[in-house]
N, C-alpha and C positions, 0 to 999 in steps of 0.2 A: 600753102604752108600751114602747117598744124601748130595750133597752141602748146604751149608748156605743160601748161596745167589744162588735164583731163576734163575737166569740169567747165571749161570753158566754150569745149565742144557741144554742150548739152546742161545751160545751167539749170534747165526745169526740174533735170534729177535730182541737181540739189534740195532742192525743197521739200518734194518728194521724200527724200531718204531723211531731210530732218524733221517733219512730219513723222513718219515713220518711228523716229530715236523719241519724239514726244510719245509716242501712244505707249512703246515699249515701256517709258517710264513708268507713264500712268497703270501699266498693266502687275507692274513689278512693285508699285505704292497697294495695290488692291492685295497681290500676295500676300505681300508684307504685314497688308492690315488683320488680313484671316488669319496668318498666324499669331499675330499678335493679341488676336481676340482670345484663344486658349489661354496664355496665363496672365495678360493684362486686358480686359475686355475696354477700359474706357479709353485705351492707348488706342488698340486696334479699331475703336471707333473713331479715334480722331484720325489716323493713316487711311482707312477707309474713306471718309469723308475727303479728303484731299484731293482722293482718284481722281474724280472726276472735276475736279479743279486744275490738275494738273492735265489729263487731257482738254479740256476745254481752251486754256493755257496754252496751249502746244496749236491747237487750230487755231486759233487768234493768232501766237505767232508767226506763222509760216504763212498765213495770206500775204499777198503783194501789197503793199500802201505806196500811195506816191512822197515823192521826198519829203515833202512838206510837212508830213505825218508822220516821218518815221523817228523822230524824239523823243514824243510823245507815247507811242506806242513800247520803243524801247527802254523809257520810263515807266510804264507799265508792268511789261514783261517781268525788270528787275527789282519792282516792289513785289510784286506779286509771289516770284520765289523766293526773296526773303523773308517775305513774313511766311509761307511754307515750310523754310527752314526752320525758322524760329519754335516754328510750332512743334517741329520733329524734334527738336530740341529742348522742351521747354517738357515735351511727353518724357524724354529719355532722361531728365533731371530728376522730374517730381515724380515720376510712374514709379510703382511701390515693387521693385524688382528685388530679389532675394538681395542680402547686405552682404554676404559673401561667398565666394567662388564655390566655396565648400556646401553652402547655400542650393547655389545653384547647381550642382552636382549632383546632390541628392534628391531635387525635384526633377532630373532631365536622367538621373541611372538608376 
């Protein structure tokens, strides 16, 4: 008899494939940060910077730990991307972006 759930067949791919969702991140924090080096350079150096935070992040999560450690580890996990957010946040508050739309039209047309 076959499982319900797909994934039960084969739970290795799960990790695999979230592995996977980490790096994509990480790969899309490094975009992010290039572009954002053009009109705010010390923003896209802090998104840059994270990359490989957020990869790194991503391999640390997805290794196997035994039960005993897994609290601790997912305690980790969810400091570590909040204070990432905070940061992306903290750049999209105080980063010196044009004051208005109108603003930003005219450096982007």
């Amino acid at each position: 008899m076959l499982p319900d759930d797909p994934e039960d067949l084969d739970p290795g791919l799960a990790r695999e494939r979230t592995s996977l969702a980490w790096a994509r991140t990480a790969i899309a924090f490094a975009a992010v940060g290039v572009g954002a080096l053009r009109l705010e350079p010390i923003v896209g150096v802090i998104v840059l910077a994270m990359a490989p935070l957020v990869w790194a992040l991503g391999r640390f999560a997805s290794q196997a730990v035994p039960p005993e450690r897994l609290s601790r580890r997912l305690l980790l996990v969810t400091v570590t991307i909040t204070t990432v957010s905070l940061l992306a946040l903290a750049a999209a508050i105080f980063g010196h972006g044009p004051a208005s739309l109108d603003q930003l039209l005219r450096r982007h047309g």
